[in-house]
N, CA, C and O atoms as a Maestro MAE file, in Angstrom:
{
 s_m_m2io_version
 :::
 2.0.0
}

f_m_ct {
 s_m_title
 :::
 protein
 m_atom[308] {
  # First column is atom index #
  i_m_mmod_type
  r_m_x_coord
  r_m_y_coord
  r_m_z_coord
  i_m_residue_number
  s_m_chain_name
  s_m_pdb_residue_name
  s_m_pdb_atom_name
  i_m_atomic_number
  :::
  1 25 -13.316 6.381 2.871 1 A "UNK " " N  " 7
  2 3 -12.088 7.034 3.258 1 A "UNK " " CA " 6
  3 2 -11.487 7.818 2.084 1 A "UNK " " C  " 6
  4 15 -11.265 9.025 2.173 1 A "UNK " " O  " 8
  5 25 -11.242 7.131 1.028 2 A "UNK " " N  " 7
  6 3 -10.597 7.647 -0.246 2 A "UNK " " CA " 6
  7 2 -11.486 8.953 -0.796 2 A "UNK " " C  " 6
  8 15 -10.869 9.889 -1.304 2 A "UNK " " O  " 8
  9 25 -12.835 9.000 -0.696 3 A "UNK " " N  " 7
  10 3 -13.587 9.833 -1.275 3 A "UNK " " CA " 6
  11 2 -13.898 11.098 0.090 3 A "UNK " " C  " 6
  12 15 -14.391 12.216 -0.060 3 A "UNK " " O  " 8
  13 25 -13.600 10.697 0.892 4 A "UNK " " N  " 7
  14 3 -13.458 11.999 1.619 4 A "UNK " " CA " 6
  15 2 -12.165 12.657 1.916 4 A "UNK " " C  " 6
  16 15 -12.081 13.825 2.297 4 A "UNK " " O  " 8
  17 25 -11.158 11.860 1.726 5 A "UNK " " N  " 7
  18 3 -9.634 12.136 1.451 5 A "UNK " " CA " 6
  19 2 -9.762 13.613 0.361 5 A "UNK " " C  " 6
  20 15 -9.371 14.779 0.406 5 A "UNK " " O  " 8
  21 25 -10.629 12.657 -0.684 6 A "UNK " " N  " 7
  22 3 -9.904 13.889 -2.337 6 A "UNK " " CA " 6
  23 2 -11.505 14.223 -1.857 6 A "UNK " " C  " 6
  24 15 -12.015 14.530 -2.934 6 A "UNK " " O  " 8
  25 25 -12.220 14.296 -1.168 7 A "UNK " " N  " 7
  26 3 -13.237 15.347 -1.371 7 A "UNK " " CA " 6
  27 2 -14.540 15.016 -2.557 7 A "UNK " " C  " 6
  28 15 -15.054 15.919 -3.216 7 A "UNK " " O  " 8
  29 25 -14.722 14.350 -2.608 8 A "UNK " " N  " 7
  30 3 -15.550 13.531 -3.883 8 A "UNK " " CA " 6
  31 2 -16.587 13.011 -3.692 8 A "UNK " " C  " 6
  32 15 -16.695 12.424 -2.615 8 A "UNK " " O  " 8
  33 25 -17.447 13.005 -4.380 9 A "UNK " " N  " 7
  34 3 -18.960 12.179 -4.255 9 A "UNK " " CA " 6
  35 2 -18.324 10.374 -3.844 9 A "UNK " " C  " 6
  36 15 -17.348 9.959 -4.469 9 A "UNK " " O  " 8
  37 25 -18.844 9.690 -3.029 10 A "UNK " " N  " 7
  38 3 -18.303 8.259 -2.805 10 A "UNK " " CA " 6
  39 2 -18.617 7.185 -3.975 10 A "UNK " " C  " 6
  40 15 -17.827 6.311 -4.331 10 A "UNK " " O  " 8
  41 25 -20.041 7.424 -4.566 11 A "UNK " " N  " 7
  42 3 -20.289 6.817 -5.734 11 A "UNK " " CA " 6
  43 2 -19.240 6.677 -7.032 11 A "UNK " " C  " 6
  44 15 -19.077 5.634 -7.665 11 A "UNK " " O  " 8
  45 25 -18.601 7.880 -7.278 12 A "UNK " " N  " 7
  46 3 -17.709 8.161 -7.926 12 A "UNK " " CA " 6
  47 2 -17.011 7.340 -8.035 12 A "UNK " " C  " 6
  48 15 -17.189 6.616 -9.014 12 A "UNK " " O  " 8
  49 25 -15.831 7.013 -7.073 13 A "UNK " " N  " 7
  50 3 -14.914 6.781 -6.367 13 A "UNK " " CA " 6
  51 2 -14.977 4.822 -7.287 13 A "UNK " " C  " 6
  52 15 -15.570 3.904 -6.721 13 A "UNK " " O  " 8
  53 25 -14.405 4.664 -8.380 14 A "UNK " " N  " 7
  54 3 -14.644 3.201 -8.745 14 A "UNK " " CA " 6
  55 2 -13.175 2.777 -9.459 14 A "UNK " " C  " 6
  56 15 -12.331 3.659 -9.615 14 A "UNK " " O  " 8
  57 25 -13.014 1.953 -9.712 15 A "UNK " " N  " 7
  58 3 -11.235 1.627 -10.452 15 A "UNK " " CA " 6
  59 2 -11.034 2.372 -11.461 15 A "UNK " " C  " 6
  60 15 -9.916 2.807 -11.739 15 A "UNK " " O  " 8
  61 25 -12.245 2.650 -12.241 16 A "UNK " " N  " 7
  62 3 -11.608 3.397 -14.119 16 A "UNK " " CA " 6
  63 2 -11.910 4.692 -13.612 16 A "UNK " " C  " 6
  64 15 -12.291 5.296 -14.614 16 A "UNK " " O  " 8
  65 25 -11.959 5.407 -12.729 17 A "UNK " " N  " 7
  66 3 -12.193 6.934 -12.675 17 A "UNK " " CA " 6
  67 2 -10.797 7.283 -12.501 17 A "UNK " " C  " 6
  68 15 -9.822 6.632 -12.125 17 A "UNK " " O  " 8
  69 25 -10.958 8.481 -12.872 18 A "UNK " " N  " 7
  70 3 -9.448 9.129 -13.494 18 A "UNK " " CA " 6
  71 2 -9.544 10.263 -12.280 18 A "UNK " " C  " 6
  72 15 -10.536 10.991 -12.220 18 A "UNK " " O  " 8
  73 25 -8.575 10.363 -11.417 19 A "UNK " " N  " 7
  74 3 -8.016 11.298 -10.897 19 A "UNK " " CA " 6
  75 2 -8.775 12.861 -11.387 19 A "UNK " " C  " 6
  76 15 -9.783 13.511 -11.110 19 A "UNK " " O  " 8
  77 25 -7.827 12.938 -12.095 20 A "UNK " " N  " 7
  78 3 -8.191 14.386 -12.767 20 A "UNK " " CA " 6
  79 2 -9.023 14.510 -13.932 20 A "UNK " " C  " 6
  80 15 -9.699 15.535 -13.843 20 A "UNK " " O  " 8
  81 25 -9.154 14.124 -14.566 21 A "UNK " " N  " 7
  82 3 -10.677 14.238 -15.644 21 A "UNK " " CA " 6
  83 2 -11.820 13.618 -14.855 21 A "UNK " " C  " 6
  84 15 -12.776 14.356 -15.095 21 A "UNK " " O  " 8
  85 25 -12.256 12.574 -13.976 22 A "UNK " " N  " 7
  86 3 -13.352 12.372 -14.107 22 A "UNK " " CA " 6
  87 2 -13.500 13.028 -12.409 22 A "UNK " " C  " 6
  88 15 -14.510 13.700 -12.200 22 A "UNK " " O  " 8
  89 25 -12.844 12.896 -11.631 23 A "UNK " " N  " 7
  90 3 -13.065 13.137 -9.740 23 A "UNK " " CA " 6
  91 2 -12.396 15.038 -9.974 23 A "UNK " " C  " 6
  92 15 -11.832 15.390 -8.938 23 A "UNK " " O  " 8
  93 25 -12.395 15.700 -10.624 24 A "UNK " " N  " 7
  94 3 -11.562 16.383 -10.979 24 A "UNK " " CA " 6
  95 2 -10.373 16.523 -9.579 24 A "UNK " " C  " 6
  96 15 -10.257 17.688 -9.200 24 A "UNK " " O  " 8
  97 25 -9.725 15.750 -8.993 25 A "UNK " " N  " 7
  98 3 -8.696 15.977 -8.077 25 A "UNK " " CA " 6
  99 2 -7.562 16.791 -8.679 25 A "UNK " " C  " 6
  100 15 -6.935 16.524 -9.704 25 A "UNK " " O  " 8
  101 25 -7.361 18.132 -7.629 26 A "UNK " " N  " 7
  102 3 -6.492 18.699 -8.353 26 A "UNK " " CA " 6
  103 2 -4.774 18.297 -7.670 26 A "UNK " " C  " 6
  104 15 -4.868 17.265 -7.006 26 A "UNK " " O  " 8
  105 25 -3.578 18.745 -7.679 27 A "UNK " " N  " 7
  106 3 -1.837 18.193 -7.467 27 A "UNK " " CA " 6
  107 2 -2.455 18.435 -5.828 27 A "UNK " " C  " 6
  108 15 -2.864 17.317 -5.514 27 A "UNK " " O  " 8
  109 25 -2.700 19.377 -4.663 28 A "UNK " " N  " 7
  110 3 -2.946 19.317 -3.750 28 A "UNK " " CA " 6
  111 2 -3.550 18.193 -2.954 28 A "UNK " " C  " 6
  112 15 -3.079 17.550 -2.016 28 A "UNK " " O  " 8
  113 25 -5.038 18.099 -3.735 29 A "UNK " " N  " 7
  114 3 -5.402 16.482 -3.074 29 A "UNK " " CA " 6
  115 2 -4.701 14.992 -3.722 29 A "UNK " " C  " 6
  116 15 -4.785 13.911 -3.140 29 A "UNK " " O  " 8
  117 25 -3.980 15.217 -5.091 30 A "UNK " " N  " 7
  118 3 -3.339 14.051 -4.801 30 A "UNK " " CA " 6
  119 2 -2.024 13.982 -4.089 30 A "UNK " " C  " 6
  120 15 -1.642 12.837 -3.846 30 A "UNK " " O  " 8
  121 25 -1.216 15.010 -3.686 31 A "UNK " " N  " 7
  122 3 -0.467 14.999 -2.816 31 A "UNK " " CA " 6
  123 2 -0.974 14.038 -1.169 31 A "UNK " " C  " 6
  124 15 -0.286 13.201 -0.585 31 A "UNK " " O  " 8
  125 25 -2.485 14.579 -0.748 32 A "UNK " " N  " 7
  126 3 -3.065 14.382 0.416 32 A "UNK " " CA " 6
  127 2 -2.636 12.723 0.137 32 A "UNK " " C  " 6
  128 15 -1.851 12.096 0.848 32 A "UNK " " O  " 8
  129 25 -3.372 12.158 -1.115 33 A "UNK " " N  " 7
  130 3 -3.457 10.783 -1.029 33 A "UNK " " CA " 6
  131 2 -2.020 9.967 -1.158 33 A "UNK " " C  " 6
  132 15 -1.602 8.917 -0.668 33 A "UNK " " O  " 8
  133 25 -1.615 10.695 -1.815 34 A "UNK " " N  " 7
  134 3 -0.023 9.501 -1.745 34 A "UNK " " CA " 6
  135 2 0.822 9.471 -0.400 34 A "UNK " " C  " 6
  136 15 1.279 8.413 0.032 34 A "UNK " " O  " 8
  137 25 0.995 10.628 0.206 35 A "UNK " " N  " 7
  138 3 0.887 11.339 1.729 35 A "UNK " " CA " 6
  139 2 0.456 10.227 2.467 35 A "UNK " " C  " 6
  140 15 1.222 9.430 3.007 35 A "UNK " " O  " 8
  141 25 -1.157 10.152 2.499 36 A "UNK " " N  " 7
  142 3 -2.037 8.712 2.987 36 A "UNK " " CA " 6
  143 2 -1.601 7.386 2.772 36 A "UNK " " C  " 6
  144 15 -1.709 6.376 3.467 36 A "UNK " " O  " 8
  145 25 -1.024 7.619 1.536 37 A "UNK " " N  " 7
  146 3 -0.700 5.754 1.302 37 A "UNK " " CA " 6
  147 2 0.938 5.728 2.154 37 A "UNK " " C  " 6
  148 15 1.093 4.787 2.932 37 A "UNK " " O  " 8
  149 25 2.047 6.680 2.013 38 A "UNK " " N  " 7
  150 3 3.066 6.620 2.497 38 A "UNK " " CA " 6
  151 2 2.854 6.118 4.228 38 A "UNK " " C  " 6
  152 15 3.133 5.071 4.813 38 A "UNK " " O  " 8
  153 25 2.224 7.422 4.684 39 A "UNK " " N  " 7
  154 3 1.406 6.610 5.779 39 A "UNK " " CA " 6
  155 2 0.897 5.214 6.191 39 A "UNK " " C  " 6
  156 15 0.684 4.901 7.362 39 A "UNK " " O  " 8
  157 25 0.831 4.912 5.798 40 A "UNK " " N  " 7
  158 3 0.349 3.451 5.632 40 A "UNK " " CA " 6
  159 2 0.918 2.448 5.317 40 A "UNK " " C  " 6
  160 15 0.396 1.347 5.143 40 A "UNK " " O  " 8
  161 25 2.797 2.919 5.143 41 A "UNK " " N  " 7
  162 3 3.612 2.099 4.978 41 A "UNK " " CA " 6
  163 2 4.039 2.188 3.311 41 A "UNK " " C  " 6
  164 15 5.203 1.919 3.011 41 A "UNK " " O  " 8
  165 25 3.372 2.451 2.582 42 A "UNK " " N  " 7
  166 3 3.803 2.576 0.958 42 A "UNK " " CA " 6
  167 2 4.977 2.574 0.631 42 A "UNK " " C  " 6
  168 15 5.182 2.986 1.772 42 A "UNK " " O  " 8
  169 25 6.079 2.512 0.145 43 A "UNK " " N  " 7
  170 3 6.809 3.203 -0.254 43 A "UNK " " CA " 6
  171 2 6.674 4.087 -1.484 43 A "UNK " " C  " 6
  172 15 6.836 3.605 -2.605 43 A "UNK " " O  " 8
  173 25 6.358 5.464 -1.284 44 A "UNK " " N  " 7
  174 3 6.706 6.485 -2.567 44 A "UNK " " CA " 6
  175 2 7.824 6.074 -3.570 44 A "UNK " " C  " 6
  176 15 8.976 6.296 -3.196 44 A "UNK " " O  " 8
  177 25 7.647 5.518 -4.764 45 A "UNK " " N  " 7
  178 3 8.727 5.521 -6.035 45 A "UNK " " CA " 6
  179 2 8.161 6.707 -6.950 45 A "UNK " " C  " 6
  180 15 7.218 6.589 -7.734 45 A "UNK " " O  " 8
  181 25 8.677 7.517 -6.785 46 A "UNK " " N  " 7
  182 3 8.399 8.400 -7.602 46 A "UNK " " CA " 6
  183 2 8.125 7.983 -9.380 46 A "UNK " " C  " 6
  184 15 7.492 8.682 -10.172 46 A "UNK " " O  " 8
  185 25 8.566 7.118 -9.578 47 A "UNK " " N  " 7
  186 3 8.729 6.869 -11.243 47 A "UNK " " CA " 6
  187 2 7.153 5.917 -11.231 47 A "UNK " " C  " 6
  188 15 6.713 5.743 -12.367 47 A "UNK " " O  " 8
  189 25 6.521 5.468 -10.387 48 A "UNK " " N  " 7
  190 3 5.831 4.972 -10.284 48 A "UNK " " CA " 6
  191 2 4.390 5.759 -9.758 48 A "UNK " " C  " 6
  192 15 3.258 5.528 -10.181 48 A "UNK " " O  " 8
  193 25 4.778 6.746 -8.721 49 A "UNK " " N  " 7
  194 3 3.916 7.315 -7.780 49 A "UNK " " CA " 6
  195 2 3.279 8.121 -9.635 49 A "UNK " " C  " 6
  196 15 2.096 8.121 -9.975 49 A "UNK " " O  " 8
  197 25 4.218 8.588 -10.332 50 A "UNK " " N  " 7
  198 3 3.668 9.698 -11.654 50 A "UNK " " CA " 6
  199 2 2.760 8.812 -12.421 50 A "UNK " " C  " 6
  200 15 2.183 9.331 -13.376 50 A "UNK " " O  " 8
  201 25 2.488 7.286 -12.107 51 A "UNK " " N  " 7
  202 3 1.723 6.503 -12.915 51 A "UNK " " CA " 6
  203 2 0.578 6.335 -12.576 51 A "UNK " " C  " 6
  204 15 -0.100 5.529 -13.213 51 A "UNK " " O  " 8
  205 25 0.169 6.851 -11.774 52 A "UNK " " N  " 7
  206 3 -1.040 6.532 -11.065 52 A "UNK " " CA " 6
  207 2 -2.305 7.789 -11.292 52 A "UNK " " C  " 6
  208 15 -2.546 8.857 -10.728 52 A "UNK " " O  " 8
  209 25 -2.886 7.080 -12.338 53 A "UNK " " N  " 7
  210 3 -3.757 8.354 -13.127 53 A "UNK " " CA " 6
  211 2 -5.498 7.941 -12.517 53 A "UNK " " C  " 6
  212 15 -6.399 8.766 -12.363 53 A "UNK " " O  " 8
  213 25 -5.581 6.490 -12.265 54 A "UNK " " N  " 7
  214 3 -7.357 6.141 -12.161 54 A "UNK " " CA " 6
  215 2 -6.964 5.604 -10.097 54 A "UNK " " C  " 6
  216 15 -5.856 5.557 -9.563 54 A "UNK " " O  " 8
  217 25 -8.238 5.324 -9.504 55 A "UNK " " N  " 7
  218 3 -8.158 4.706 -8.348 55 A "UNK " " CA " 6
  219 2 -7.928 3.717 -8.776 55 A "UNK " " C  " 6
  220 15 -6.859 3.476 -8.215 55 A "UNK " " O  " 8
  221 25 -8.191 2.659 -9.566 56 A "UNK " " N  " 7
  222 3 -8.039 1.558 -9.585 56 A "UNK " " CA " 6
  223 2 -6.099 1.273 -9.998 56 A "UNK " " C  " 6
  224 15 -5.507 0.206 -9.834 56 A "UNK " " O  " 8
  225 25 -5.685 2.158 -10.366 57 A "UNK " " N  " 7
  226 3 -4.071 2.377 -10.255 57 A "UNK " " CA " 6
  227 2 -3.640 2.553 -8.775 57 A "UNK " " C  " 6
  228 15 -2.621 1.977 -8.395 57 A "UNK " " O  " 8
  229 25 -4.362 3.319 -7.921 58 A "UNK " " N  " 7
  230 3 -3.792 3.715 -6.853 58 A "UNK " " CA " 6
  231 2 -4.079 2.372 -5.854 58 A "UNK " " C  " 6
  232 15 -3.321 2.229 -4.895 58 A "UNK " " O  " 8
  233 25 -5.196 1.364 -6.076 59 A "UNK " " N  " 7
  234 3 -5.214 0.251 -5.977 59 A "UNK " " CA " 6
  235 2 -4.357 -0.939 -5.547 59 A "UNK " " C  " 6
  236 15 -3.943 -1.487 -4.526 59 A "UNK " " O  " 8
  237 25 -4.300 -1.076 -7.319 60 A "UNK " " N  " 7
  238 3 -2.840 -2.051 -7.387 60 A "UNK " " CA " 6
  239 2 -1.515 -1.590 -6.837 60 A "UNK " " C  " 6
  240 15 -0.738 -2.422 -6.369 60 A "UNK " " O  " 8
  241 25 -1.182 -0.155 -6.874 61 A "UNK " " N  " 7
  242 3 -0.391 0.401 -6.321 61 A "UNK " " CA " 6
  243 2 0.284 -0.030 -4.853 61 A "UNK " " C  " 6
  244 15 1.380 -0.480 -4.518 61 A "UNK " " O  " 8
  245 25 -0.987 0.357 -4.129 62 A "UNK " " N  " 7
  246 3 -1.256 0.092 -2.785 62 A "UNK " " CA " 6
  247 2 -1.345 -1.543 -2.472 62 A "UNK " " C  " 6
  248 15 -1.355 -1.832 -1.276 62 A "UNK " " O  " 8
  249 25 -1.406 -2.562 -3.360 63 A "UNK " " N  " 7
  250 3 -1.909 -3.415 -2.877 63 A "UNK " " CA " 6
  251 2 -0.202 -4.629 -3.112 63 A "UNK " " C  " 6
  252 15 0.139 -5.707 -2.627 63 A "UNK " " O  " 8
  253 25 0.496 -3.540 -4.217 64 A "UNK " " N  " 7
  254 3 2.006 -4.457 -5.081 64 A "UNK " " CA " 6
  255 2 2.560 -4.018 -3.705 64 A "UNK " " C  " 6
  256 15 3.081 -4.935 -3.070 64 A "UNK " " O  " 8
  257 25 2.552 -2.584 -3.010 65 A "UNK " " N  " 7
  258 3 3.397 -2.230 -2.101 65 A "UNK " " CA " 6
  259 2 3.511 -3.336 -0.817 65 A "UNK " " C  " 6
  260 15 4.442 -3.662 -0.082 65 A "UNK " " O  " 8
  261 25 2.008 -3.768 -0.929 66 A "UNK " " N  " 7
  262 3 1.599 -4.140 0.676 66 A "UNK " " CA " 6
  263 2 2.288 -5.494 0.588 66 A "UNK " " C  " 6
  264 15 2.696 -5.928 1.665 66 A "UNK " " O  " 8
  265 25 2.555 -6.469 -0.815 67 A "UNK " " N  " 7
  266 3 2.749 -7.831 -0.810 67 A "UNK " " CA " 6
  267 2 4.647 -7.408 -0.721 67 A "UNK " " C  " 6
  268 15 5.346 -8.258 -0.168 67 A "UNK " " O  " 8
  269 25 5.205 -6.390 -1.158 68 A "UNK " " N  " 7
  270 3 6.569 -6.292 -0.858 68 A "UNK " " CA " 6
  271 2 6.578 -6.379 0.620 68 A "UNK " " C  " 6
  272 15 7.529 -7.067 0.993 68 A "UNK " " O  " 8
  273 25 5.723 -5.844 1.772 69 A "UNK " " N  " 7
  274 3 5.944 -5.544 2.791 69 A "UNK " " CA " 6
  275 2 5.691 -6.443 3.671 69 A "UNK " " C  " 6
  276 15 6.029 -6.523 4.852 69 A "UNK " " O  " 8
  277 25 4.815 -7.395 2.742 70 A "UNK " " N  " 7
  278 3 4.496 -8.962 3.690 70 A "UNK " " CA " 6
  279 2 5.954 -9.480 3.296 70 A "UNK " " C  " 6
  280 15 6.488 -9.435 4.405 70 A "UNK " " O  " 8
  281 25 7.022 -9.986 2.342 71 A "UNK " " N  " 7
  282 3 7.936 -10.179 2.175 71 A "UNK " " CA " 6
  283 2 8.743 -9.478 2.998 71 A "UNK " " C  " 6
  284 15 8.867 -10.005 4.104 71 A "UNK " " O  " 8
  285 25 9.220 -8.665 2.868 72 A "UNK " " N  " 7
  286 3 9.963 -8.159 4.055 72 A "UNK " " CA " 6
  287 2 10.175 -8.277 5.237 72 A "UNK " " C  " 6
  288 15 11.209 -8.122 5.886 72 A "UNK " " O  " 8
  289 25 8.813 -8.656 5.623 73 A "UNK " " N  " 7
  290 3 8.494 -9.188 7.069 73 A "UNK " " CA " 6
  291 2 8.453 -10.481 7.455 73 A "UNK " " C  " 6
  292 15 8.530 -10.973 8.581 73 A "UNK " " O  " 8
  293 25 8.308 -11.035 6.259 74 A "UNK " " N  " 7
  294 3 8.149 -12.888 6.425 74 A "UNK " " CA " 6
  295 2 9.843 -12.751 6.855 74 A "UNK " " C  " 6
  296 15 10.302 -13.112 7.939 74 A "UNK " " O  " 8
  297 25 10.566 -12.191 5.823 75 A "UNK " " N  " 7
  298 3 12.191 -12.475 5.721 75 A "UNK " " CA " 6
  299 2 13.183 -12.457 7.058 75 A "UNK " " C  " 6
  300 15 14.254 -13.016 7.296 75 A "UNK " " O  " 8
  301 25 12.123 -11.337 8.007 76 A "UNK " " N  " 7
  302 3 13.008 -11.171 8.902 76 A "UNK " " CA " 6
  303 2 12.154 -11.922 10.167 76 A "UNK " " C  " 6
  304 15 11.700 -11.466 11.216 76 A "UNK " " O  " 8
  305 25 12.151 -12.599 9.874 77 A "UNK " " N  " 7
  306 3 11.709 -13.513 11.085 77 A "UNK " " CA " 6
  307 2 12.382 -14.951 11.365 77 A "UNK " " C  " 6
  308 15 12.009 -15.633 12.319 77 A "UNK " " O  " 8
  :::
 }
 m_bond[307] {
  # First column is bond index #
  i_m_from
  i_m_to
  i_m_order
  :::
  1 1 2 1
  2 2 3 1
  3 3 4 2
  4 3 5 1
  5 5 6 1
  6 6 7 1
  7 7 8 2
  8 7 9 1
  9 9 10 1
  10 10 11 1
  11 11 12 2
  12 11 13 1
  13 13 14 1
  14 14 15 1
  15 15 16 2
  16 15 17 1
  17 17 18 1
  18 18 19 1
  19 19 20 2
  20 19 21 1
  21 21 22 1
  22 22 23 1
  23 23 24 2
  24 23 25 1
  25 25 26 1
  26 26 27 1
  27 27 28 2
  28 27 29 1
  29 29 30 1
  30 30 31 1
  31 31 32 2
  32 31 33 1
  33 33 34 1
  34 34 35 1
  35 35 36 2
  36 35 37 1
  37 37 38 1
  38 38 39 1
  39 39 40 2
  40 39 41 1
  41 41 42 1
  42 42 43 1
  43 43 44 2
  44 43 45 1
  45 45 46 1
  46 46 47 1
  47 47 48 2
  48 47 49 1
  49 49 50 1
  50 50 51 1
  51 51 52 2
  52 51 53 1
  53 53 54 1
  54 54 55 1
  55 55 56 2
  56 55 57 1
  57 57 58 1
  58 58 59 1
  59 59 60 2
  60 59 61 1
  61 61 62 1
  62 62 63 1
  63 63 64 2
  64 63 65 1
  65 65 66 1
  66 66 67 1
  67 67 68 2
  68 67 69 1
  69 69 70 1
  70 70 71 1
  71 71 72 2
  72 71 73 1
  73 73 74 1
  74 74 75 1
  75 75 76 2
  76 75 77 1
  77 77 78 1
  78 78 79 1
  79 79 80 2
  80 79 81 1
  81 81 82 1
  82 82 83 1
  83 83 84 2
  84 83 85 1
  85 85 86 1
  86 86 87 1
  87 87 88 2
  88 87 89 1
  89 89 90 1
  90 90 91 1
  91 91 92 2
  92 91 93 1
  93 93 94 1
  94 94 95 1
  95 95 96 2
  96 95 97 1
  97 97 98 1
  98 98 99 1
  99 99 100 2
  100 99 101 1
  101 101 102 1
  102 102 103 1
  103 103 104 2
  104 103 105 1
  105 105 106 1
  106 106 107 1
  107 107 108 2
  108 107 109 1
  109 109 110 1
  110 110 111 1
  111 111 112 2
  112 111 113 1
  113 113 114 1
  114 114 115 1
  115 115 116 2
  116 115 117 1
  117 117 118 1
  118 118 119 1
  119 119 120 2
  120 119 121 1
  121 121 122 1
  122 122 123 1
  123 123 124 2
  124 123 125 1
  125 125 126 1
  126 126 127 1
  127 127 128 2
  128 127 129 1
  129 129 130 1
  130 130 131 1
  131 131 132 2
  132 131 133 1
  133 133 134 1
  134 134 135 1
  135 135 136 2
  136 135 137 1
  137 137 138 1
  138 138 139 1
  139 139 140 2
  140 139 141 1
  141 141 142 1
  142 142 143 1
  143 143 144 2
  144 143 145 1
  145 145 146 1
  146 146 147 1
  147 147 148 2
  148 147 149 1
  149 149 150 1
  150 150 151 1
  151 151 152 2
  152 151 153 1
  153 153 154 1
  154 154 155 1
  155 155 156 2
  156 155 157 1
  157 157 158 1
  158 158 159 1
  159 159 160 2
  160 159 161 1
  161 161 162 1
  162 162 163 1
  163 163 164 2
  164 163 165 1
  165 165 166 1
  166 166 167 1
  167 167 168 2
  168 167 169 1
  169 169 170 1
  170 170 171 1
  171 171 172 2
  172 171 173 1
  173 173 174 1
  174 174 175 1
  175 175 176 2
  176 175 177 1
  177 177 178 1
  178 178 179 1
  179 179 180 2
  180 179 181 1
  181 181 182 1
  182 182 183 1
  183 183 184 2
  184 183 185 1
  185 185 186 1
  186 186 187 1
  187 187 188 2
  188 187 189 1
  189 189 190 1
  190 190 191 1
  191 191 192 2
  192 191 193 1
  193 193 194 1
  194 194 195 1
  195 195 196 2
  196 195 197 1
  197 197 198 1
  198 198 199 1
  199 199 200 2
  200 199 201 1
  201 201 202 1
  202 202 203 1
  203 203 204 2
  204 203 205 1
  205 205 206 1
  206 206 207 1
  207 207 208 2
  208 207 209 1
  209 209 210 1
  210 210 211 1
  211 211 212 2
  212 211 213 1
  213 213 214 1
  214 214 215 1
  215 215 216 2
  216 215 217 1
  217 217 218 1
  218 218 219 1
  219 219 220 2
  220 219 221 1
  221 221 222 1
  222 222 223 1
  223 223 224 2
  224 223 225 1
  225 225 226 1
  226 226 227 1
  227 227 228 2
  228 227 229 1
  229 229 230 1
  230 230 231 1
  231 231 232 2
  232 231 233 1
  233 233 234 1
  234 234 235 1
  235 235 236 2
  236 235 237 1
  237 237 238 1
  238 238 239 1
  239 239 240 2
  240 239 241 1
  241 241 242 1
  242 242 243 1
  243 243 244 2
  244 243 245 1
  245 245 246 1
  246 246 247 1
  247 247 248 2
  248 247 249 1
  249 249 250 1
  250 250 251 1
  251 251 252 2
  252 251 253 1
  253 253 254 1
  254 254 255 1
  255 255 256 2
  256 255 257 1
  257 257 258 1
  258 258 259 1
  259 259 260 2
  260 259 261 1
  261 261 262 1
  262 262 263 1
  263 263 264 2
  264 263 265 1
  265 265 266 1
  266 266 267 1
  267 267 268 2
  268 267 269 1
  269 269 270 1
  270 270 271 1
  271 271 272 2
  272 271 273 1
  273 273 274 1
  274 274 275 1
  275 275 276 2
  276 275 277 1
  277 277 278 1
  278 278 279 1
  279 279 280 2
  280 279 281 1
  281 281 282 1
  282 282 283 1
  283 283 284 2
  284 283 285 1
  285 285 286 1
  286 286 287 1
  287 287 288 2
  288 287 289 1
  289 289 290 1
  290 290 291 1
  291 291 292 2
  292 291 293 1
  293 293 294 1
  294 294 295 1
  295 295 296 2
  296 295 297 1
  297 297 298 1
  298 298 299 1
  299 299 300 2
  300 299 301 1
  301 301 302 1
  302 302 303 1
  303 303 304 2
  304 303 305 1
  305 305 306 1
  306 306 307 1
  307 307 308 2
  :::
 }
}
């Protein structure tokens, strides 16, 4: 999914690859992907969204968002 998102060989596609030096993704396709993760419930923090330089950032990213959102949901029940 992620590697046809930014357009990329899938092999590529591993935690230490860098956005833009190694997948060369240029501001357009990472727009696509944060776009994708918002989708998916994310919340965009901008001060955070600018930190996200390797997949394996966009990762943990995706994965800190998802355990806020199990909280959230446990809470209101």
């Amino acid at each position: 999914m992620l590697a046809d998102l930014l357009q990329v060989d899938p092999d590529q596609v591993v935690p230490g690859a860098y956005f833009v030096t190694d997948l060369g993704v240029d501001s357009i396709r990472m727009l696509k992907l944060l776009l994708r993760l918002e989708k998916l419930g994310v919340e965009l923090r901008l001060e955070l969204a600018t930190r996200i330089q390797t997949v394996g950032d966009a990762y943990d990213y995706y994965r800190q968002e998802l355990g806020h959102l199990d909280l959230r949901s446990a809470g209101s029940e």
